[in-house]
C-alpha positions as CSV (number, residue, x, y, z in Angstrom):
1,X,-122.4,-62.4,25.8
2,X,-124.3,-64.1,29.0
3,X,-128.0,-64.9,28.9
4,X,-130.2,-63.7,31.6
5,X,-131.0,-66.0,34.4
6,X,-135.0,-67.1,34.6
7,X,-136.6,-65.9,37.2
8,X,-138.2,-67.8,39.9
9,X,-141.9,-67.1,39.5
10,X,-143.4,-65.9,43.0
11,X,-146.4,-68.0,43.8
12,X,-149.1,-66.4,46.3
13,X,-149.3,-68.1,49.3
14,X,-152.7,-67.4,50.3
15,X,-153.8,-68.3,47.0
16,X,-152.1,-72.2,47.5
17,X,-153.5,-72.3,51.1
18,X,-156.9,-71.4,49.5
19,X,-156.6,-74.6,46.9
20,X,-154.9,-77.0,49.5
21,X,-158.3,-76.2,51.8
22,X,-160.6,-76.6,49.0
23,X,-158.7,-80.5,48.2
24,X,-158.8,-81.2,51.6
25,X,-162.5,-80.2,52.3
26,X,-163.2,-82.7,49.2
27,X,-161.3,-85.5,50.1
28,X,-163.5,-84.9,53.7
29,X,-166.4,-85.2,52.2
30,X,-165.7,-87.8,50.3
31,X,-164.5,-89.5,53.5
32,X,-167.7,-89.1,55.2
33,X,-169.7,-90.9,52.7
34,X,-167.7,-93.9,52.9
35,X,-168.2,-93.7,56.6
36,X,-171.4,-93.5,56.7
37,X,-171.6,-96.6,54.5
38,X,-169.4,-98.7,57.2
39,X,-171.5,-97.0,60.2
40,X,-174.7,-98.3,58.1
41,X,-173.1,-101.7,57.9
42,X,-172.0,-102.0,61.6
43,X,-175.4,-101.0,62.9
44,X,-177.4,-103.8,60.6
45,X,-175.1,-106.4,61.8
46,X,-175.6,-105.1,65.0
47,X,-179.1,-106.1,64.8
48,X,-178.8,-109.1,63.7
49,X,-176.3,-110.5,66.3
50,X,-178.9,-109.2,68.7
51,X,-182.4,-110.1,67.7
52,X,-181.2,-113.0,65.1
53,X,-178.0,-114.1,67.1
54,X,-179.1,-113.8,70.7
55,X,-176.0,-112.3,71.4
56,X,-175.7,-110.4,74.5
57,X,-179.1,-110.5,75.1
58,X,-179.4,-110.3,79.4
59,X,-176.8,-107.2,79.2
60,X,-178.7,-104.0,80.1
61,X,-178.0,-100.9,81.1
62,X,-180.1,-98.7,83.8
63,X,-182.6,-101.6,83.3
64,X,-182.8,-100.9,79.6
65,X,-181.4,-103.6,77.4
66,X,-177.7,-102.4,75.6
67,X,-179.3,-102.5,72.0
68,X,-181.3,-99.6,72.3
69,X,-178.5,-97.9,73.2
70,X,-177.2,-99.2,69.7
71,X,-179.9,-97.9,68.3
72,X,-179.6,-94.3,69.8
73,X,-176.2,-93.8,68.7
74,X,-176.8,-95.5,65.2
75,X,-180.2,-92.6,64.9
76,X,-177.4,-90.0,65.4
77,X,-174.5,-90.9,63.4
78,X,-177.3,-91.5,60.5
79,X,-178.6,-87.8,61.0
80,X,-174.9,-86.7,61.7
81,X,-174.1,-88.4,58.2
82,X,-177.2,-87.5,56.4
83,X,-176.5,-83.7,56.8
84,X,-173.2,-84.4,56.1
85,X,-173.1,-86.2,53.0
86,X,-176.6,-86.3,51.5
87,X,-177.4,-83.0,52.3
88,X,-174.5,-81.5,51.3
89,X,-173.6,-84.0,48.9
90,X,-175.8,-82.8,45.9
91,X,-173.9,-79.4,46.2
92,X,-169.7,-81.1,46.2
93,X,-169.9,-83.6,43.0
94,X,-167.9,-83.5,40.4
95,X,-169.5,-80.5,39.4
96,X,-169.0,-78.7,42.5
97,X,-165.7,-79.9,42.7
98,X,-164.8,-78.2,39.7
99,X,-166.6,-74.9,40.1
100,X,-164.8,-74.8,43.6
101,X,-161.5,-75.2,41.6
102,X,-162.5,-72.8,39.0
103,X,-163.6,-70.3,41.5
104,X,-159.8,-70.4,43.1
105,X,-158.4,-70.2,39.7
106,X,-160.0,-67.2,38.7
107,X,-159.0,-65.4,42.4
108,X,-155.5,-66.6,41.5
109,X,-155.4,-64.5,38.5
110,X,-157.2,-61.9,39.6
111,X,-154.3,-61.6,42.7
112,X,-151.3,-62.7,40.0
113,X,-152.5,-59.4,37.6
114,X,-153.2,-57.1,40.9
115,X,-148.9,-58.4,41.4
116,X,-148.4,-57.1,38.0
117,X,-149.5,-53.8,38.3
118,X,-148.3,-52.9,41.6
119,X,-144.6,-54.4,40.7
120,X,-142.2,-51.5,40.1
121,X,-140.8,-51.5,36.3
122,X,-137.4,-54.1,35.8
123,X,-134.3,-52.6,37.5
124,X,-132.3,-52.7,34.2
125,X,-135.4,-50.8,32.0
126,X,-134.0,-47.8,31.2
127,X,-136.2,-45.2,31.1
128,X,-137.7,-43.2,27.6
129,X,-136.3,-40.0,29.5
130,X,-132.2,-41.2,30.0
131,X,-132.2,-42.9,26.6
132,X,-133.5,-39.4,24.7
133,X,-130.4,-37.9,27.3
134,X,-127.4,-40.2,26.0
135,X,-125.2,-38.1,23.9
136,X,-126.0,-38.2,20.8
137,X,-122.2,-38.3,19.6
138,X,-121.2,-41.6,19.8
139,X,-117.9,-43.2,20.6
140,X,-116.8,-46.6,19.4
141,X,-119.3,-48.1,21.6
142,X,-119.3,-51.9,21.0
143,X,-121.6,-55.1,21.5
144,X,-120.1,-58.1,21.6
145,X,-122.3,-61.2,22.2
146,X,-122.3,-64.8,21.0
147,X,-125.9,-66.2,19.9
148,X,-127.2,-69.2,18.3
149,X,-129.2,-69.1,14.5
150,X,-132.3,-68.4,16.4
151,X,-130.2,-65.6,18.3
152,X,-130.2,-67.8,21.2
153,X,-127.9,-66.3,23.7
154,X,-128.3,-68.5,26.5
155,X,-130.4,-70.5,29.2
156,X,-130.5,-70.0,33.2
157,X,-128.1,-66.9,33.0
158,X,-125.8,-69.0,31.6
159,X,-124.0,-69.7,27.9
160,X,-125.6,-72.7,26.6
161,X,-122.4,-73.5,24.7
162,X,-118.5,-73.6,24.8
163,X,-116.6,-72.4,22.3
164,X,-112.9,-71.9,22.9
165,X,-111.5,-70.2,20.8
166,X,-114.9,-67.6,21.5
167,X,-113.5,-66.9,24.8
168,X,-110.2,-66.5,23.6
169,X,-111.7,-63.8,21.3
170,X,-113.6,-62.3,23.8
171,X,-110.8,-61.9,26.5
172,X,-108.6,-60.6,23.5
173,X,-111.2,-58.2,22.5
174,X,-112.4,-56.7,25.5
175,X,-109.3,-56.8,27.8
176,X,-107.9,-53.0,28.9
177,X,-111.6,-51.7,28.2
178,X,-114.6,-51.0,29.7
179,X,-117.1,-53.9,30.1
180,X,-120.9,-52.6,30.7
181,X,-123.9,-55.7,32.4
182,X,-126.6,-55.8,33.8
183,X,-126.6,-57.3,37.6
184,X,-127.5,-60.8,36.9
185,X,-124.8,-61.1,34.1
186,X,-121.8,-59.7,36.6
187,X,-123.5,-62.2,39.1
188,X,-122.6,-65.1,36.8
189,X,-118.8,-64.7,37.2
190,X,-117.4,-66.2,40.0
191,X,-115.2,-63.4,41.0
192,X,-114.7,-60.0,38.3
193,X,-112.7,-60.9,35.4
194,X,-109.3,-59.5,35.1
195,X,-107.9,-56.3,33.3
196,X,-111.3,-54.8,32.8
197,X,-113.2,-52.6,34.5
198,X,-117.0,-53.7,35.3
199,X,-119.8,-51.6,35.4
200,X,-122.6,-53.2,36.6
201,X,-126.0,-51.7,36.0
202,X,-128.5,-51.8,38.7
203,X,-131.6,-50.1,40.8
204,X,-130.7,-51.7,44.1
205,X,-129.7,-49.5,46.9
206,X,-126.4,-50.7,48.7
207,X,-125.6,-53.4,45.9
208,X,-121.9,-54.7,47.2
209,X,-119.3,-55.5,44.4
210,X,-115.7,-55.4,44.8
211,X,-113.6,-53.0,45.3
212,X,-113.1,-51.2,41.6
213,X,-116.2,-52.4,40.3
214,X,-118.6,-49.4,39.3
215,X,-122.3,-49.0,40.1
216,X,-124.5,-47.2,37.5
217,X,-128.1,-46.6,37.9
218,X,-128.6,-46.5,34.0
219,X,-127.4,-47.4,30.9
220,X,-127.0,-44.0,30.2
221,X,-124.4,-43.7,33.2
222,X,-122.9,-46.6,32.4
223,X,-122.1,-44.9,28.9
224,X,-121.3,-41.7,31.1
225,X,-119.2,-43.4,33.3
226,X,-117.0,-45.2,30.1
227,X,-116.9,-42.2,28.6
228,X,-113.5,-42.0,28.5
229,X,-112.8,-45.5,26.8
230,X,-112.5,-45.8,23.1
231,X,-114.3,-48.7,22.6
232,X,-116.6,-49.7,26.0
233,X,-118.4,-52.9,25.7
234,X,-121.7,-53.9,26.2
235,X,-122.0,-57.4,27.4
236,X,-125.2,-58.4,28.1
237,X,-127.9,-59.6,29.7
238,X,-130.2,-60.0,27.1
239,X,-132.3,-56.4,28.3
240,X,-129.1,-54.8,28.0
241,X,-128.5,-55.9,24.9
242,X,-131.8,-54.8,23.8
243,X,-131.9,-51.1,25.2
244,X,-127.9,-50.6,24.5
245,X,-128.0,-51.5,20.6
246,X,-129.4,-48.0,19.3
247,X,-126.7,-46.3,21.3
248,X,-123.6,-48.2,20.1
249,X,-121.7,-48.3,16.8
250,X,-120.7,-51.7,16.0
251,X,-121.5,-55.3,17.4
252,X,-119.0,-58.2,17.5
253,X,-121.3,-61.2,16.8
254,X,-120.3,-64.7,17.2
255,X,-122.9,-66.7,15.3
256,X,-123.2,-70.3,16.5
257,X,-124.6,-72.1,13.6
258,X,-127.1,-74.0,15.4
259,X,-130.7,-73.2,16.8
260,X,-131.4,-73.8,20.4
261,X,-135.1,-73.9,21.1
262,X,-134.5,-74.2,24.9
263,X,-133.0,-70.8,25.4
264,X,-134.6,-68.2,27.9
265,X,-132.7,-65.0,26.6
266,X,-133.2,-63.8,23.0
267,X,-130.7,-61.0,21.0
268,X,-132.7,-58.4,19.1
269,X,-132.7,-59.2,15.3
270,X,-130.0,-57.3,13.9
271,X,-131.6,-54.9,11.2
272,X,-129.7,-55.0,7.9
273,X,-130.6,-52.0,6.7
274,X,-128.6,-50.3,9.4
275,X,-126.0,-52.5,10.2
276,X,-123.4,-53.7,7.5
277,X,-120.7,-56.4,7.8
278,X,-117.0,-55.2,7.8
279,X,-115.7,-58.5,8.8
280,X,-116.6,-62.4,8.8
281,X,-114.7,-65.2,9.7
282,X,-116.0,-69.3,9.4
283,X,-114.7,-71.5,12.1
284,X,-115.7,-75.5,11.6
285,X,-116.3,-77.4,14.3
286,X,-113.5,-79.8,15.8
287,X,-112.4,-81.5,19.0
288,X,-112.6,-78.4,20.9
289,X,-115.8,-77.1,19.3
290,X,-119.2,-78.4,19.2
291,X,-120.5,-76.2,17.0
292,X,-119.6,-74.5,13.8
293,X,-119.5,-70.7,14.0
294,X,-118.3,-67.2,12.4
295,X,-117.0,-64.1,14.0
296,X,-119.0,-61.4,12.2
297,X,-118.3,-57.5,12.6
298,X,-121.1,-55.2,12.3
299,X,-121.4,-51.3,11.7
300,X,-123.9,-48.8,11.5
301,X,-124.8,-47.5,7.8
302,X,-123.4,-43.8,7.8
């Protein structure tokens, strides 16, 4: 019924420190040319005031005349520069600019895929083991979710529509039961919603919900722990959705008919040959609705 929120990708740090030094080293270098053009410049006209202008010609220092000190200083920032930018020039062109780059590219993905592996499996993945272990007698265990022609369900943990009378249904529907989520979903309401009891799916240790608000580990102890509802519901996010479907016995499907290409979270493709339609119902569009949509039951085959 509720998308999953994107996550906020986790950039390395060392990585960005890495590039940032690289641009700065460039833009340095780069610098020190342009110096070394103006150091150039202020030594010829330094010459020229001197032997061509006269000026300051009777100034001297330790009996030696100040332009030779002119010329000392100009003979070292010319070698300074000429290591600096000629030198090392030929290496930090364009070229070298860009193999730098690539070079900190390539160690970026090399430290984004060692992330990968070491990063523990998603807290709502429910392992191969605990699926095989859900009873294989199933209750009236429902899905109910609303998703666009493209099975959009929503964007940024959030619906990307607002249907009315789709709430309406969905507070009718699921009110006195059991509702089963996954964290990020429960996190979406701004306080638990009333006459239901949550279970909220989770790996974290010492997770804080409210008081009669149930922590499962698994999907299959969420089942576990609604095993004494009729009808529990499974109400998203989109990985719940995904892992719960061949574990319940019917889905209530609101179909938006519209396609929204911006969504993050995706429904799983409902698969005809195992679930038939009991029930459909066409709604138009109106004031109160932007979009045209259908309440559709779904069963398995027997």
């Amino acid at each position: 019924m509720f998308g999953k929120k994107k996550e906020k990708s986790q950039i390395d740090q060392e990585q960005l420190k890495l590039i940032e030094n690289a641009q700065r080293r460039i833009r340095q270098k780069k610098n020190l040319y342009r110096h070394f053009v103006i150091f150039l410049i202020g030594a010829v006209f330094l010459i020229i005031a001197n032997t061509v202008l006269g000026i300051g010609e009777t100034i001297t220092l330790f009996g030696i005349n100040w332009f030779v000190y002119a010329i000392l200083i100009w003979l070292f920032l010319f070698a300074y520069h000429f290591f600096n930018v000629f030198v090392t020039h030929k290496f930090m062109g364009k070229d070298w600019e860009k193999e730098q780059l690539d070079i900190l590219v390539s160690k970026q993905k090399d430290r984004i895929e060692q992330l990968k592996t070491s990063i523990a499996q998603p807290e709502l993945e429910v392992s191969r083991t605990e699926i095989e272990e859900l009873p294989k007698k199933k209750t009236n265990r429902t899905i109910i979710v609303a998703t666009g022609e493209n099975n959009a369900i929503g964007k940024d943990n959030d619906l990307i529509w607002h249907l009315k009378d789709d709430l309406k249904r969905f507070k009718k529907i699921t009110s006195g039961h059991h509702i089963i989520m996954g964290r990020k979903t429960f996190e979406s309401f701004s306080k638990p919603l009333p006459n239901r009891t949550h279970i909220v799916i989770t790996r974290q240790e010492n997770y804080e919900v409210p008081e009669g608000v149930l922590i499962a580990n698994s999907l299959g102890e969420a089942f576990r722990l609604a095993e004494h509802d009729k009808q529990p519901f499974v109400i998203g996010g989109g990985e719940i959705y995904k892992q719960a479907i061949p574990f319940v016995d019917k889905i209530e499907l609101t179909r938006v008919h519209h396609s929204f290409p911006d969504a993050d979270t995706f429904f799983p493709k409902i698969d005809e040959s195992e679930w038939k339609i009991i029930a459909n119902e066409f709604h138009e569009n109106d004031e109160d609705h932007a979009y045209s949509f259908s309440f559709t039951t779904y069963v398995k085959h027997i």
